[in-house]
C-alpha positions as YAML, in Angstrom:
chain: A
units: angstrom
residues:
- id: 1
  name: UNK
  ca: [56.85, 29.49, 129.78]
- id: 2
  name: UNK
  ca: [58.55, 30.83, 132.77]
- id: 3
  name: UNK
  ca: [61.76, 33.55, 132.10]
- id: 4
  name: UNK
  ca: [63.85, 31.24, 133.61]
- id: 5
  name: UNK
  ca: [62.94, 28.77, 130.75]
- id: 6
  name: UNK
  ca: [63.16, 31.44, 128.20]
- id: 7
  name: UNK
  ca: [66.59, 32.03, 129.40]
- id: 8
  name: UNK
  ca: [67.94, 28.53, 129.17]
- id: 9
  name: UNK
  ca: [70.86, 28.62, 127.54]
- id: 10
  name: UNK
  ca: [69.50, 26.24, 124.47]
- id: 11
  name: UNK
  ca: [66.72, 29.08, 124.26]
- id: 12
  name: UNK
  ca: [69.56, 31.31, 123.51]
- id: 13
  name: UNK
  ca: [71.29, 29.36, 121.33]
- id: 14
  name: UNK
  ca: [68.27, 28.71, 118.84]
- id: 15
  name: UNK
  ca: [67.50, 32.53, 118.81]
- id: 16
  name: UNK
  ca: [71.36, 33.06, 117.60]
- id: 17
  name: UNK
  ca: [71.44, 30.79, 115.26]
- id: 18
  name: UNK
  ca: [67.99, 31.91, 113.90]
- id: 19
  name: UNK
  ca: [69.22, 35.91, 114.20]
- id: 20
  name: UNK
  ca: [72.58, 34.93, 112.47]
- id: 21
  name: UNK
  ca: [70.67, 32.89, 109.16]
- id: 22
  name: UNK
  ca: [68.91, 36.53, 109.11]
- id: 23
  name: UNK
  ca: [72.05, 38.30, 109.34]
- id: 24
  name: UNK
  ca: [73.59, 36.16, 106.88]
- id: 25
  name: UNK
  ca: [71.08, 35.27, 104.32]
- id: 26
  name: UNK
  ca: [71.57, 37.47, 101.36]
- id: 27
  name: UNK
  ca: [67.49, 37.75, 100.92]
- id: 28
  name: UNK
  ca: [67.24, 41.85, 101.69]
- id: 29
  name: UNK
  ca: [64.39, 42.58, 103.92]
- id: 30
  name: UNK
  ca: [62.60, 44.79, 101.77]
- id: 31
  name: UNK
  ca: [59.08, 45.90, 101.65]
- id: 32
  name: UNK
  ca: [57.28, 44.29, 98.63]
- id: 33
  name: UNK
  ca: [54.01, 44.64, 97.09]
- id: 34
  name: UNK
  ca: [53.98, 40.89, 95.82]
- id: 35
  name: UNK
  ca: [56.07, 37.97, 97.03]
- id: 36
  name: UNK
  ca: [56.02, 35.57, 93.85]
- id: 37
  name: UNK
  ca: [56.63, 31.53, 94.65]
- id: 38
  name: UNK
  ca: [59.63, 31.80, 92.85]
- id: 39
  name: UNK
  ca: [61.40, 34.38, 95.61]
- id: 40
  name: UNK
  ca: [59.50, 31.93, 98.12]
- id: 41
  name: UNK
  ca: [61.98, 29.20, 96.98]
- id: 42
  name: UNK
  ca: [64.61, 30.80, 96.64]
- id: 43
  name: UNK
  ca: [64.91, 31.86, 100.17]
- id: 44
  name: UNK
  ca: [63.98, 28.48, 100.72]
- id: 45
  name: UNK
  ca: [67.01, 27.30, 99.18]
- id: 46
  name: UNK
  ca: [69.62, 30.08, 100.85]
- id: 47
  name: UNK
  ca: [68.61, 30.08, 103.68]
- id: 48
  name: UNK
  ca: [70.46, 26.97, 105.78]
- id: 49
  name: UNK
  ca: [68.15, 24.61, 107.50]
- id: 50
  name: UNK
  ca: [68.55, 24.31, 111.69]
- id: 51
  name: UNK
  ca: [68.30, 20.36, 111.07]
- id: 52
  name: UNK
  ca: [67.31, 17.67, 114.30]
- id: 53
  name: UNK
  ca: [71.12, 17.04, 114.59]
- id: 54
  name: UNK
  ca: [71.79, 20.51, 115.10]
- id: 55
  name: UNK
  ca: [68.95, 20.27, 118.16]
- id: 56
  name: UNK
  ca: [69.59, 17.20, 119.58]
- id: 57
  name: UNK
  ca: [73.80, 18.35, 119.62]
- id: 58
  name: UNK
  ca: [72.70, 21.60, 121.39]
- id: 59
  name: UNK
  ca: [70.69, 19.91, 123.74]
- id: 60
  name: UNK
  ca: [73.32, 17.54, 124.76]
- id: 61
  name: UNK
  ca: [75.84, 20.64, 125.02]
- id: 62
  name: UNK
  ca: [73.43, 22.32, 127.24]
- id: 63
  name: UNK
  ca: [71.85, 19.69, 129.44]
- id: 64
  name: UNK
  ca: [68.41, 20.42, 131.52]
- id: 65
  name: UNK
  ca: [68.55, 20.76, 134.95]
- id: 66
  name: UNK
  ca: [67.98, 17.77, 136.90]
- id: 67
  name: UNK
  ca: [64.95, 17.53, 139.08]
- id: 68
  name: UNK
  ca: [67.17, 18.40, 142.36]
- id: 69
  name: UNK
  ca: [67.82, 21.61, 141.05]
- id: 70
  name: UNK
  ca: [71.74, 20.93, 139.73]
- id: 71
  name: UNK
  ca: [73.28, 20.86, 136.43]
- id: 72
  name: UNK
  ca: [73.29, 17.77, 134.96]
- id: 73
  name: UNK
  ca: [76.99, 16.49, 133.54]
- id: 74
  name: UNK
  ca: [77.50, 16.43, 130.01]
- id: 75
  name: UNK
  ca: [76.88, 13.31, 128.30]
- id: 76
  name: UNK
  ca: [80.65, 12.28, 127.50]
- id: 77
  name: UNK
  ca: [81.59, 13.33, 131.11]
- id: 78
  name: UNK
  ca: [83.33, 10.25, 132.36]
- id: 79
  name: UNK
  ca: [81.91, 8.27, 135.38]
- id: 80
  name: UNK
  ca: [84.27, 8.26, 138.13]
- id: 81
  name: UNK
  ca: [82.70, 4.95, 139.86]
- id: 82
  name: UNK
  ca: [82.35, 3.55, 136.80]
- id: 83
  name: UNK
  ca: [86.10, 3.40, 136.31]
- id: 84
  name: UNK
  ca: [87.98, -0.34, 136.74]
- id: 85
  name: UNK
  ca: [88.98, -1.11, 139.78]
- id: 86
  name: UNK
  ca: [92.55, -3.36, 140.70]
- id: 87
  name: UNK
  ca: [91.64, -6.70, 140.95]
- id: 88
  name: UNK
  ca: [93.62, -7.25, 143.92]
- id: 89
  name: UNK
  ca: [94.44, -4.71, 146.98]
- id: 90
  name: UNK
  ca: [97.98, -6.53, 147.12]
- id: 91
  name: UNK
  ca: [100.86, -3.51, 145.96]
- id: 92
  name: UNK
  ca: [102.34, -4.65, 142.72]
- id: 93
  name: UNK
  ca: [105.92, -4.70, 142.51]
- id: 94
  name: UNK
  ca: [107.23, -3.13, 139.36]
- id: 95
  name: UNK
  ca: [110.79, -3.56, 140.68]
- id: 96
  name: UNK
  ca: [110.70, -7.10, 140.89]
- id: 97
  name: UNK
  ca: [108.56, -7.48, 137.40]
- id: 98
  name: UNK
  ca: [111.48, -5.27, 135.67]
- id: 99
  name: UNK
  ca: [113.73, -7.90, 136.97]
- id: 100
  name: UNK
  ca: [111.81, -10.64, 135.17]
- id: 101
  name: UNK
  ca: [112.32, -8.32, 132.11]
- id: 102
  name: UNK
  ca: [115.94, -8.23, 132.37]
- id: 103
  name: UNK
  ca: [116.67, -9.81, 128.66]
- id: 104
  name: UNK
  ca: [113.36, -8.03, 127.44]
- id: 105
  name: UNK
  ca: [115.85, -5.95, 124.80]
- id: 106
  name: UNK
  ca: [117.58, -8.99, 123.75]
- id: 107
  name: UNK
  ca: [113.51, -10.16, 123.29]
- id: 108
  name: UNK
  ca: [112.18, -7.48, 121.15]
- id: 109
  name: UNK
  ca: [115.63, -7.74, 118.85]
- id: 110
  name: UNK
  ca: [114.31, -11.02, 118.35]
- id: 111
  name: UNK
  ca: [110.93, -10.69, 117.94]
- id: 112
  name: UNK
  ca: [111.97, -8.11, 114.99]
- id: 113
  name: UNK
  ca: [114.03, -10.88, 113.10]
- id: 114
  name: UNK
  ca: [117.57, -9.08, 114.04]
- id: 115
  name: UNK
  ca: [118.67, -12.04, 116.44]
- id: 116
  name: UNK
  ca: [122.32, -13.63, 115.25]
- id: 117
  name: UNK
  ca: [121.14, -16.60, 116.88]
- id: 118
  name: UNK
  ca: [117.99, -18.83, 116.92]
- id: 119
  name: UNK
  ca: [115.05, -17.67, 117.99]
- id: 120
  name: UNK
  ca: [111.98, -19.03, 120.65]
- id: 121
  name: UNK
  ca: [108.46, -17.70, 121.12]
- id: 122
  name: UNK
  ca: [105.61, -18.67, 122.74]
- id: 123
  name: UNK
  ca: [102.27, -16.85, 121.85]
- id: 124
  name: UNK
  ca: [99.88, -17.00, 124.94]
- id: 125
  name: UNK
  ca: [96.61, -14.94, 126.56]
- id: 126
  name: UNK
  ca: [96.77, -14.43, 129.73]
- id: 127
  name: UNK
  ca: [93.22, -15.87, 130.11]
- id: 128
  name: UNK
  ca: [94.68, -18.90, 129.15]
- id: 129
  name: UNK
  ca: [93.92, -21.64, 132.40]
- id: 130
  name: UNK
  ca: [96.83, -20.84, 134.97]
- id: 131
  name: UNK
  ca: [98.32, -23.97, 135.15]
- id: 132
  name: UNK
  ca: [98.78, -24.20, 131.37]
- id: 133
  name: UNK
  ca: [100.55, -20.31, 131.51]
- id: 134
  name: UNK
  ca: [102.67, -21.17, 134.92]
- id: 135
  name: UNK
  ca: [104.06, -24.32, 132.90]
- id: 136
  name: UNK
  ca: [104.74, -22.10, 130.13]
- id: 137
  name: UNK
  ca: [106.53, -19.50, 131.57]
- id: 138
  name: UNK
  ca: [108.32, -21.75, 133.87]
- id: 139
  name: UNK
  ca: [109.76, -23.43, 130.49]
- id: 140
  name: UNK
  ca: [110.57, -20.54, 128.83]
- id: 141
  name: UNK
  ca: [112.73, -19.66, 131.86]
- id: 142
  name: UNK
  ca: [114.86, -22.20, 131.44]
- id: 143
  name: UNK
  ca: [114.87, -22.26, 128.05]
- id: 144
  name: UNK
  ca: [115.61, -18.74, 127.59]
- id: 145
  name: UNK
  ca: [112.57, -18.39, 125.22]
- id: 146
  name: UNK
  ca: [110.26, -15.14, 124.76]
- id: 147
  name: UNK
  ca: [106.67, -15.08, 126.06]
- id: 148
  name: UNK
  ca: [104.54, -13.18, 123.99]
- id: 149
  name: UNK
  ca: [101.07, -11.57, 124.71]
- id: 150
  name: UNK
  ca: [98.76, -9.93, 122.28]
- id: 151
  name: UNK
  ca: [97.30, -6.64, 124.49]
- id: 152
  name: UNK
  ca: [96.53, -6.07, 127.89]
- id: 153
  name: UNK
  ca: [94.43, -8.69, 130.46]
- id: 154
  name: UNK
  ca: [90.91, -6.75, 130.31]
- id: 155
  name: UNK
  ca: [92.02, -3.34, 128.77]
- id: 156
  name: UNK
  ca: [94.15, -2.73, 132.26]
- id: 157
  name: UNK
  ca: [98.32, -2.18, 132.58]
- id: 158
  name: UNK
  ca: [97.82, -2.58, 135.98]
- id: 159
  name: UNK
  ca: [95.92, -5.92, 136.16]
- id: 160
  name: UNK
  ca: [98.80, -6.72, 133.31]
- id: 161
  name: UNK
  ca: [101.34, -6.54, 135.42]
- id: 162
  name: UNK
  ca: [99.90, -7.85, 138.41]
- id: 163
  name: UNK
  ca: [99.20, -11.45, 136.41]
- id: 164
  name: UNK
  ca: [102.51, -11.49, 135.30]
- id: 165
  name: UNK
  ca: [104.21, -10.97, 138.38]
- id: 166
  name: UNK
  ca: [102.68, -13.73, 139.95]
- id: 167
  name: UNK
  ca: [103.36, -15.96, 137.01]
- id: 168
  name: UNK
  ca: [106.80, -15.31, 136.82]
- id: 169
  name: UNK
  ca: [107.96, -14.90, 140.42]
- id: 170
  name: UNK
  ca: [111.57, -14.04, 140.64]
- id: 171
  name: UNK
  ca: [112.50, -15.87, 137.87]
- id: 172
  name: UNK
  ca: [113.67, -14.30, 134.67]
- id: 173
  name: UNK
  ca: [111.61, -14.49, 131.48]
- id: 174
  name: UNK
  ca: [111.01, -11.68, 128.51]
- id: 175
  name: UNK
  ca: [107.64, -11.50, 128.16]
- id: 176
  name: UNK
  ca: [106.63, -8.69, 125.70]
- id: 177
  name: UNK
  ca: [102.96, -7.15, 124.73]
- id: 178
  name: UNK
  ca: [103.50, -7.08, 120.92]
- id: 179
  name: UNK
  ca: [100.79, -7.61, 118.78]
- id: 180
  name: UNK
  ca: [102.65, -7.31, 115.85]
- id: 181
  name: UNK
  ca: [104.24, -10.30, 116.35]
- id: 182
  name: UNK
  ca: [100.96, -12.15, 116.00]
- id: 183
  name: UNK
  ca: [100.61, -11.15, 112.26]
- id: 184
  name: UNK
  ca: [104.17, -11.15, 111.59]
- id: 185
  name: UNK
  ca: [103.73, -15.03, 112.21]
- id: 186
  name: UNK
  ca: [100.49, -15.11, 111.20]
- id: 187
  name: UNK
  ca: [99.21, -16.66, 114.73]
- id: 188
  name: UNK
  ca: [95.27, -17.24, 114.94]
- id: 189
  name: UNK
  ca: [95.58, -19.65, 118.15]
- id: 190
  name: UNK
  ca: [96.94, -19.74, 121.10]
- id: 191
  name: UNK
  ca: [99.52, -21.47, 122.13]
- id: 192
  name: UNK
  ca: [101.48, -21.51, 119.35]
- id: 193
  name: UNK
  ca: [105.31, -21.96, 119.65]
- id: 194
  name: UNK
  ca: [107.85, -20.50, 116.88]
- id: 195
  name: UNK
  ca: [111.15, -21.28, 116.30]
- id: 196
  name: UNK
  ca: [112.74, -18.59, 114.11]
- id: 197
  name: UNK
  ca: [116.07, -19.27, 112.33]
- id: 198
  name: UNK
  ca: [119.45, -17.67, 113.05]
- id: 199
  name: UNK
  ca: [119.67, -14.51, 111.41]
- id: 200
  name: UNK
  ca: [116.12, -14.10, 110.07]
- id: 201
  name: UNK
  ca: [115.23, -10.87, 108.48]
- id: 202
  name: UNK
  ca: [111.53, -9.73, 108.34]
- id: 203
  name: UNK
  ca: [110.12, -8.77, 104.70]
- id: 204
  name: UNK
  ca: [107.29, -6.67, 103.67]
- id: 205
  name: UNK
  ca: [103.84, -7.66, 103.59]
- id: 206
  name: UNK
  ca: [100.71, -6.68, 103.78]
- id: 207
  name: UNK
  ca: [100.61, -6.52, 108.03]
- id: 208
  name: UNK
  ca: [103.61, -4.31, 107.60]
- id: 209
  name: UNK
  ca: [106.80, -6.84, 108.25]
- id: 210
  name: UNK
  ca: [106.66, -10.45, 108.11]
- id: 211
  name: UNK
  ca: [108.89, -13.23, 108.47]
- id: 212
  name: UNK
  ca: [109.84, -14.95, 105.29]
- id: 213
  name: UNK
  ca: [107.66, -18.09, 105.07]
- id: 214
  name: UNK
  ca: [110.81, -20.70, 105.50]
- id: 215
  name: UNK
  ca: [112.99, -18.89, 108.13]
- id: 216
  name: UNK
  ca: [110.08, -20.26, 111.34]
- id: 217
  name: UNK
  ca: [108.41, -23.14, 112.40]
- id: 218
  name: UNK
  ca: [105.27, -22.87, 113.96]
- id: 219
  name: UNK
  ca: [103.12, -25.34, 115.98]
- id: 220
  name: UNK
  ca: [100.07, -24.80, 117.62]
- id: 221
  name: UNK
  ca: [98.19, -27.03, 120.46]
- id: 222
  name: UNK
  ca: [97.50, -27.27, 124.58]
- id: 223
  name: UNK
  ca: [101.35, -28.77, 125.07]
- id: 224
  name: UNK
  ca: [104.42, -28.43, 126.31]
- id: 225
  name: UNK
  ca: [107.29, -26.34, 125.20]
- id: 226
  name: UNK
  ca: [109.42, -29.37, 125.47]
- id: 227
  name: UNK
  ca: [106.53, -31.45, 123.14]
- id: 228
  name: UNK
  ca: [106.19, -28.29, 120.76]
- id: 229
  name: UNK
  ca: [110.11, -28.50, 120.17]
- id: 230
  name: UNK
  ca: [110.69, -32.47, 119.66]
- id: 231
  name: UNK
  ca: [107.68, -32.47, 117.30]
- id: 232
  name: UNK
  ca: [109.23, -29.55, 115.39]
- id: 233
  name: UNK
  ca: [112.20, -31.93, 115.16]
- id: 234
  name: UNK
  ca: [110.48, -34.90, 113.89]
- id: 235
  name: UNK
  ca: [108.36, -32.64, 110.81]
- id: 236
  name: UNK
  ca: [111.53, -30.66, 110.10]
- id: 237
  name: UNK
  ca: [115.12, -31.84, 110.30]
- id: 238
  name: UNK
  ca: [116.26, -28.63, 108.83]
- id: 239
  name: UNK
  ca: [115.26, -27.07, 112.32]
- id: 240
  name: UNK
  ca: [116.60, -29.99, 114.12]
- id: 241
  name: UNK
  ca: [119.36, -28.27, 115.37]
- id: 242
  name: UNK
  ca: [118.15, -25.15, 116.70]
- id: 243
  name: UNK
  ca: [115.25, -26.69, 118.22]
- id: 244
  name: UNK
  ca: [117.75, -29.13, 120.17]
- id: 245
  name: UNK
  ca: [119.63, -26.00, 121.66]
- id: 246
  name: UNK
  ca: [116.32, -24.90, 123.22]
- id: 247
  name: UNK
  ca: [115.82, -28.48, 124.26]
- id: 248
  name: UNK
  ca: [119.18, -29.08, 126.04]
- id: 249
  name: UNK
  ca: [118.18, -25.87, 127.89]
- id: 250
  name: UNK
  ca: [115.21, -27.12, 129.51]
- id: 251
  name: UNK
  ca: [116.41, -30.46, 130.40]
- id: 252
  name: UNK
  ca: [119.31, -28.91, 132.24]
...
């Protein structure tokens, strides 16, 4: 063993910890014409045990050298190539995606059950086919209904916004990032379309808030906003109305 390897700073570290368990230990070094097995075990059991854990931590602290001579980087050191990338080189536009959020308040009072009027929401993933989302969103333009996404498109805000912006375009449409909503109206598959009742109030449950079982409809299958709502019409007259208003809206 070289001094350079008697040096290394995990050397050091062992012969601390073993010269502190000395310091420490209340076993006296004292000169002793017999050492019984009971005083055997019972510096056995006072004195604390340097365990593999305790190793294997120090040695990921204080990493070897590497074979060209440099430091290797801790272990949680993050990798700076390794880091995602934009999927497109094209700028995104937040200006023009705030725009498409322009009734993104009157949205999230919705989506919390404080709306004085009927409410419309369409529960997506953005990894949904593109055709099926552009139809989507285009509808829920014109229909004034809420888009709603359960996280971020692979971990990333800005790959986020860049798939929205080019599903919305210049038109206006609230679509929100609330996962919330998804257990407030217990959705397990997407699309689903809900069509909350005027003044709803959420109640407690056991996600937190949840809307009371007969304030929404929900429906759930690859169609159209405009098939969602006239099927909602036909299994519940009660929601007839509302889910007319939306209806009117999209045909113009």
């Amino acid at each position: 063993m070289s001094a350079t390897d008697f040096h290394h700073p995990l050397a050091t570290l062992i012969l601390c910890l073993i010269a502190a368990l000395a310091a420490s230990s209340p076993v006296r070094a004292q000169i002793s014409p017999v050492v019984s097995e009971a005083d055997i075990e019972r510096a056995r059991r006072e004195t604390p045990t340097v365990t593999e854990q305790d190793i294997e931590l120090t040695r990921q602290k204080y990493a070897l050298p590497s074979e060209a001579g440099h430091r290797s980087a801790p272990l949680n050191s993050p990798n700076i190539e390794a880091l995602p990338q934009p999927a497109t080189s094209v700028p995104v536009d937040l200006e023009a995606l705030a725009r498409g959020y322009a009734r993104q308040s009157d949205a999230m009072t919705q989506a919390q059950g404080l709306t004085t009027g009927p409410g419309l929401f369409i529960f997506v993933s953005l990894t949904m086919p593109r055709a099926t989302l552009q139809g989507l969103v285009d509808q829920a333009a014109r229909a004034k209904a809420s888009i709603v996404i359960r996280g971020f498109a692979n971990g990333s805000l800005r790959d986020t916004v860049a798939q929205v912006q080019g599903l919305i375009g210049k038109q206006q449409v609230a679509i929100q990032i609330d996962p919330l909503a998804f257990d407030r109206f217990a959705i397990t598959k997407v699309p689903s379309f809900v069509l909350v009742r005027d003044g709803t109030r959420p109640v407690a449950c056991a996600n937190g808030s949840c809307a009371p079982a007969d304030s929404f409809l929900r429906s759930t299958g690859d169609v159209s906003l405009d098939y969602a709502l006239e099927h909602m019409q036909r299994s519940a007259p009660g929601f007839g109305p509302a889910a007319e208003l939306f209806l009117k809206r999209i045909r113009g």
